[in-house]
C-alpha positions, 0 to 999 in steps of 0.5 A, spaced: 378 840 046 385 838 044 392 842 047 394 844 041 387 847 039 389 851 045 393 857 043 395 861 049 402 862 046 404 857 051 409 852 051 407 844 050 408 842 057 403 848 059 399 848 054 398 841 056 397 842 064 391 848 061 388 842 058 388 838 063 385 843 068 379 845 063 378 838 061 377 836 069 375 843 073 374 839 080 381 838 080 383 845 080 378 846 086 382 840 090 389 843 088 387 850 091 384 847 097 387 850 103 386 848 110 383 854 114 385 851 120 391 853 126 395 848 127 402 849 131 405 843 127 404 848 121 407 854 126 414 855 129 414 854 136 420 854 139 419 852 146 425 851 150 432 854 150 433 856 157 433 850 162 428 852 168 431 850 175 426 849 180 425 853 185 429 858 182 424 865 180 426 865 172 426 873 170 421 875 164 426 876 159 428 869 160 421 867 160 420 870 153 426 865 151 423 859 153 415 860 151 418 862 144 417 869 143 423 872 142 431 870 142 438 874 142 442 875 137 447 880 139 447 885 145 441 890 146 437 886 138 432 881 138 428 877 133 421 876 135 419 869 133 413 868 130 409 868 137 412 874 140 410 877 133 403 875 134 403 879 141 406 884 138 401 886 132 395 885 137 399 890 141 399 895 136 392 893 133 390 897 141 394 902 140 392 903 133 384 904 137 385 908 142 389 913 138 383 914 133 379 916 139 384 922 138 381 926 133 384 926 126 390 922 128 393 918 122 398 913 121 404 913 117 411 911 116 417 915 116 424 913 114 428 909 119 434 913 117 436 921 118 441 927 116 446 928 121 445 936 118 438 936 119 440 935 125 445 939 126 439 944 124 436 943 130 441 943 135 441 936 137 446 933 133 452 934 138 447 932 144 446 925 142 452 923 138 454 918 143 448 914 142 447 915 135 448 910 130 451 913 124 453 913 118 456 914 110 454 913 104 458 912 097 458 920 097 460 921 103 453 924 106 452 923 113 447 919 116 444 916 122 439 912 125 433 915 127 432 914 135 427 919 135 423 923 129 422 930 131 427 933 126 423 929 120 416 930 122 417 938 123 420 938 116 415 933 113 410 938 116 413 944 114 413 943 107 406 941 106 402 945 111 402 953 111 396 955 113 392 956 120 386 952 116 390 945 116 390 945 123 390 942 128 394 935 125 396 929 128 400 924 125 403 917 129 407 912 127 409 905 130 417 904 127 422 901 129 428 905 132 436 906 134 440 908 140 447 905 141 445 903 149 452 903 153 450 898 156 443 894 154 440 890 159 433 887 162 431 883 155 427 888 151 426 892 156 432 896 154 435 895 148 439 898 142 434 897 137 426 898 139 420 899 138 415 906 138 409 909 137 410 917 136 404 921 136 406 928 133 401 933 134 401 941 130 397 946 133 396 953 131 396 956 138 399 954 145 392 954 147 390 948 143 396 945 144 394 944 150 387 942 149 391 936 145 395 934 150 389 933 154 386 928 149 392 925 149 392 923 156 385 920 156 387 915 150 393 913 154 389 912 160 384 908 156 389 903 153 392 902 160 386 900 163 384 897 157 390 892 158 390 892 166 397 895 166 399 899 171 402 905 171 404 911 176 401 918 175 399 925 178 396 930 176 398 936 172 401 942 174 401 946 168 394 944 166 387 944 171 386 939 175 383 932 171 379 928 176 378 923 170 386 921 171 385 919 178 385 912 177 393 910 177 399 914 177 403 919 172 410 921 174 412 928 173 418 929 168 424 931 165 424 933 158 431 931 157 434 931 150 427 932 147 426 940 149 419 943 151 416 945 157 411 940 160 411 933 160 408 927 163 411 920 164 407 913 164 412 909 169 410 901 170 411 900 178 417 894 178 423 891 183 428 891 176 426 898 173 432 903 173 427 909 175 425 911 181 419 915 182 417 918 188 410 920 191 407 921 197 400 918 200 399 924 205 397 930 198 398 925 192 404 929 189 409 924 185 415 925 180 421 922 178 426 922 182 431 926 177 426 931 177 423 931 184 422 937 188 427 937 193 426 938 202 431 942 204 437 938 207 439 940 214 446 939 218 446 933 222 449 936 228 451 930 231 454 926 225 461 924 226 466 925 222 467 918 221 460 916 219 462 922 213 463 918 206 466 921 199 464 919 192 470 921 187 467 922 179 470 926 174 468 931 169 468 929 161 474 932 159 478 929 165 481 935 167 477 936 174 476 931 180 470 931 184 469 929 190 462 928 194 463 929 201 456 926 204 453 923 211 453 915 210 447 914 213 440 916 213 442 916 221 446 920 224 448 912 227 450 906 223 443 903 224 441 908 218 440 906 211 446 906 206 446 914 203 446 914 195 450 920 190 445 922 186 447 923 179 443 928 176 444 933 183 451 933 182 450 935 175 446 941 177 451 942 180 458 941 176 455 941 168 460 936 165 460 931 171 460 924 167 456 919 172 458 913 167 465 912 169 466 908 176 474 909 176 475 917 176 480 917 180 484 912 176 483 916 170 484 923 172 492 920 175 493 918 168 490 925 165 494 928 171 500 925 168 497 927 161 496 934 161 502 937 167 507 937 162 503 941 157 503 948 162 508 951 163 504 957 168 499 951 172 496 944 171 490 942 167 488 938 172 484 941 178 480 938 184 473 940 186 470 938 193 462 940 194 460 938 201 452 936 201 448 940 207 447 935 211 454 936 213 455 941 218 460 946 216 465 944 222 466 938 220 469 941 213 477 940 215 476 934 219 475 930 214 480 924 215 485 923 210 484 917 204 487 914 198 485 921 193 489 925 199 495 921 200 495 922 192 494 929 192 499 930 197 505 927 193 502 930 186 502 937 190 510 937 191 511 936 184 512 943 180 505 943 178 500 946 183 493 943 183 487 947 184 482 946 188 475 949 190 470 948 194 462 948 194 459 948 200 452 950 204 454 958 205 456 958 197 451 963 195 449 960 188 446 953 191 446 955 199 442 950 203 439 947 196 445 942 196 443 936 196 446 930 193 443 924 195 438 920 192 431 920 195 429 915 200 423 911 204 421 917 209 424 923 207 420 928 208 416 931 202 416 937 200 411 940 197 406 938 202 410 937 208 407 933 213 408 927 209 413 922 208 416 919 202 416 913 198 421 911 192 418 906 187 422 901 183 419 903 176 420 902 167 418 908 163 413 905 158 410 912 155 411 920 155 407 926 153 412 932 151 409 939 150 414 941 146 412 948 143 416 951 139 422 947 141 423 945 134 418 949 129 423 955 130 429 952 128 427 949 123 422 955 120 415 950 121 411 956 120 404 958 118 400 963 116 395 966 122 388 969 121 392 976 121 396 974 116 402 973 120 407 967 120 407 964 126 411 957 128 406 951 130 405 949 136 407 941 137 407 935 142 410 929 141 407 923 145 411 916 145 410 909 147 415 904 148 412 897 145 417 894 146 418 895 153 410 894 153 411 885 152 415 884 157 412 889 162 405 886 161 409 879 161 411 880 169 405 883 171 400 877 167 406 871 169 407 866 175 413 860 176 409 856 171 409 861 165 406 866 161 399 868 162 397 874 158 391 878 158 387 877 152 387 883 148 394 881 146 395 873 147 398 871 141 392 865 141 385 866 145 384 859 145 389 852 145 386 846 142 389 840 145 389 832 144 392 826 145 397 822 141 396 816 138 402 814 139 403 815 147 396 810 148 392 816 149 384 817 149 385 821 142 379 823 138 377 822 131 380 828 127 373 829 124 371 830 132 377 835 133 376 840 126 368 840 129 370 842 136 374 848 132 370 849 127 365 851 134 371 855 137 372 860 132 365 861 129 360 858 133 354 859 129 352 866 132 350 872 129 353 877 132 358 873 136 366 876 137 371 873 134 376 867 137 383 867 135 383 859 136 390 855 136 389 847 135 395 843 138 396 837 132 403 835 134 404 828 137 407 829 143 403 826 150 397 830 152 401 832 159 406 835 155 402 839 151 399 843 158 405 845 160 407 848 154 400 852 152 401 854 160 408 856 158 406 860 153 401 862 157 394 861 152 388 865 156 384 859 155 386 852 153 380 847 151 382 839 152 379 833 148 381 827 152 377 821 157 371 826 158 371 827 151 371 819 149 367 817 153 361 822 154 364 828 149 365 833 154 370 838 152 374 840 158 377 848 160 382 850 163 382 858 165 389 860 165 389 866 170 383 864 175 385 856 174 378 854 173 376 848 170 370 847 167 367 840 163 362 843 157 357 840 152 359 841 144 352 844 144 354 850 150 362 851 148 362 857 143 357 860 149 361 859 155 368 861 152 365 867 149 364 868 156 370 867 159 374 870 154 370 877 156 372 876 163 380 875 160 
């Protein structure tokens, strides 16, 4: 056969490298041969780019960065380099698992972007608008987004299902998300892009709405657990008593922006988290502190008036002063600890407190300035003082002078009068619930009385919302019934934080060595590592190190689990290369050195439990599959 015998409508040049293949077929089978193997010199591992102090305890966050998992771009955004990228996928691979034990859950994906008029359909639009990231088209339609998809599954689901007989449904998603932090901190923990699983649920009644929540709690128990990941419970309230759910800990709720009735938080126990969870060993009970059942506070009769602190905030207008008068102490003496404003119960308190602003006094002078020569019958401006109960109510007036009383004197001689107010423990709206001040360790707790309290530093990792029909209403998400009448769906919406899972699993699964991940996650199972030829190192033939890790990945069992096997072929001194698979945090790491030269042992290291072990070509594949169901 001849290349113009050949006629494939090719050019010349084509016709000839056709011919040349057909003439020769074993050269295509070499062309196309593909090494099956994992090898770091064919993957970017970026390790490095944080100095390490010794002694120093480096964060997670840090960590993750010089392991080679992720780097920051911009504030609160990260890219996840091609390890932190593995982990990630292997996460959502297990959440993928539990989530089918929830029956007839199915996977899709909804768009990233959003309609501020859908939004503004389900009255949430003017609620979030601060941390929303918003935009306009070439038209000039608004868009955001999405840093939650309630509004776009109701409207997806309302348009496909309409009757009773295509329920319950259960649709999930893993997607990125959007919310414009003020302030974002702790690595991936809180950040302005990241990642979610969101189960939305539709039932036909509040019944088996329920039933679902239920299920639901199961499959994030499960997860947890099959990770080894704590986190911080208690039992239901609105839902009979689950024995199965006493394993670990969920906190109590606040259903915040997102509407509904009943939720549940999954919170990981940490010193760097920004929740408080409080609990009680004496009756279990557990809760967030924003939600936390209150012991009412009573009057410290002997604080002295010098010991009585005042917090200056602001509402978001500017327009009202509010000053927080409380004990500053836990003790009517110095030798208590230091008391702490709480945000939220002063918020219960006046609705449009701003707990974001550190300088209220400074910008309600300026707004003072602002609106005095606006009104010609009374200033604008106003002052609100409440009392916390633990103030007796002697001590109202004898509060000593400050820089904010001083202030207020000379402004009051001005033409315009300042209103002011007071709310203290013999108001009757609030009475002897007034209680500013954030729960400390041995309050007492309030619901079984006995007990004292514990405040936990915790990160929210999950949460369960029984939202009802907090969005189906709005947004005419009906179906028709057994009797023939349109009824809204009954919904729940189910999250978990991905992205805050890494670094969680990352603090509890590390030392000041590096990362040590469990194996259900771990980017690699396995790390194969050799000497260098270069640095005078006992180093194997190549024909001994691709047998080695051919024996890891398949082994030869029938039946026998996978290993995702990493081989360290850069030429780097054997030592360093330890330290780096430690750093990274392989679960195990088998090493071809001496023992293997000179009696062809392999040698291995178990990151979690330090066990080192020399072991016959013959046995490997068995002890590791061994060890690995150990990790």
């Amino acid at each position: 056969m001849s290349p113009k015998s050949i006629q494939t409508g090719l050019s010349r040049t084509c016709r000839l490298c056709l011919y040349r293949i057909l003439s020769n077929p074993s050269s295509l089978k070499r062309s196309l041969v593909i090494d099956h193997r994992n090898r770091i010199s064919n993957f970017f591992v970026p390790t490095g780019g944080i100095a390490y102090k010794k002694d120093s305890q480096m964060d997670v966050h840090s960590t993750l960065i010089r392991a080679g998992y992720v780097r920051q771009p911009y504030s609160g955004f990260f890219h996840y380099l091609p390890l932190g990228q593995r982990v990630h996928q292997k996460l959502e691979q297990l959440i993928d698992k539990h989530m089918r034990s929830v029956e007839g859950a199915s996977k899709l994906a909804l768009s990233t972007i959003s309609s501020e008029e859908l939004w503004q359909s389900s009255g949430r639009l003017e609620k979030g608008l601060s941390e929303l990231f918003r935009f306009e088209d070439r038209k000039e339609s608004r868009y955001l987004l999405s840093p939650t998809h309630e509004e776009e599954i109701t409207t997806l689901v309302s348009s496909l299902v309409k009757s009773h007989k295509q329920l319950p449904l259960r649709l999930y998603q893993i997607t990125r998300k959007y919310r414009d932090e003020r302030r974002p901190r702790l690595g991936l923990m809180r950040g302005r892009e990241f990642t979610m699983k969101d189960l939305y649920t539709f039932d036909a009644t509040e019944g088996a709405a329920l039933e679902t929540y239920r299920e639901v709690q199961g499959a994030y128990k499960a997860l947890f657990e099959e990770i080894g990941l704590p986190y911080i419970h208690v039992r239901p309230i609105l839902l009979p008593p689950a024995e199965h759910f006493l394993t670990n800990e969920k906190a109590e709720a606040d259903s915040g922006n997102m509407g509904g009735s009943l939720s549940h938080e999954y919170h990981f126990p940490s010193l760097s988290g920004e929740d408080t969870v409080i609990s009680c060993r004496n009756c279990g009970y557990c809760a967030n502190e924003e939600t936390a059942q209150i012991a009412p506070p009573k009057p410290m009769l002997d604080l002295a008036v010098s010991r009585i602190a005042t917090f200056h905030g602001i509402t978001k207008d500017r327009k009202t002063l509010i000053n927080i008068h409380y004990p500053r102490y836990t003790k009517a003496t110095d030798d208590g600890v230091l008391n702490e404003v709480h945000a939220g119960r002063v918020k219960s308190v006046i609705r449009d407190f701003d707990p974001s602003v550190m300088n209220a006094l400074d910008l309600w002078f300026d707004a003072f300035v602002g609106y005095a020569h606006l009104a010609e019958e009374g200033s604008y401006s106003r002052v609100v003082n409440i009392f916390d109960a633990r103030i007796p109510p002697s001590h109202y007036k004898d509060i000593p002078p400050s820089r904010f009383s001083k202030m207020i004197e000379k402004k009051s001689m001005e033409d315009f009068p300042i209103p002011t107010a007071s709310i203290t423990l013999d108001d009757p709206e609030f009475g002897s619930s007034l209680n500013l001040l954030k729960t400390q360790d041995g309050d007492g707790c309030p619901k079984c009385g006995e007990g004292k309290l514990e405040a936990t530093g915790a990160i929210e990792l999950g949460h369960t919302f029984h939202l009802g029909t907090r969005y189906t209403v709005p947004l005419r998400a009906d179906v028709l019934n057994g009797a023939g009448e349109w009824k809204p769906m009954v919904m729940g919406c189910h999250g978990i934080g991905v992205s805050r899972m890494i670094p969680a699993i990352a603090e509890v699964y590390s030392d000041h060595n590096g990362l040590c991940w469990p194996r259900v996650v771990a980017p690699y199972d396995v790390a194969l590592v050799h000497g260098s030829v270069k640095k005078n190192a006992a180093v194997p033939p190549k024909e001994d190190i691709e047998a080695v890790y051919d024996v890891l990945v398949s082994g030869g069992l029938v039946g026998g689990t996978d290993v995702d096997v990493i081989l360290d072929d850069r030429d780097k001194d054997i030592v360093w290369k330890l330290k780096d698979a430690v750093l990274v945090g392989y679960p195990i790491v088998c090493i071809m050195g001496k023992s293997w030269v000179n009696s062809r042992k392999v040698e291995i290291e178990v990151r979690k439990t330090k066990v080192k072990l020399e072991v016959e070509l013959a046995d490997l594949r068995t002890v590791i599959e061994g060890l690995l169901k150990e990790l």
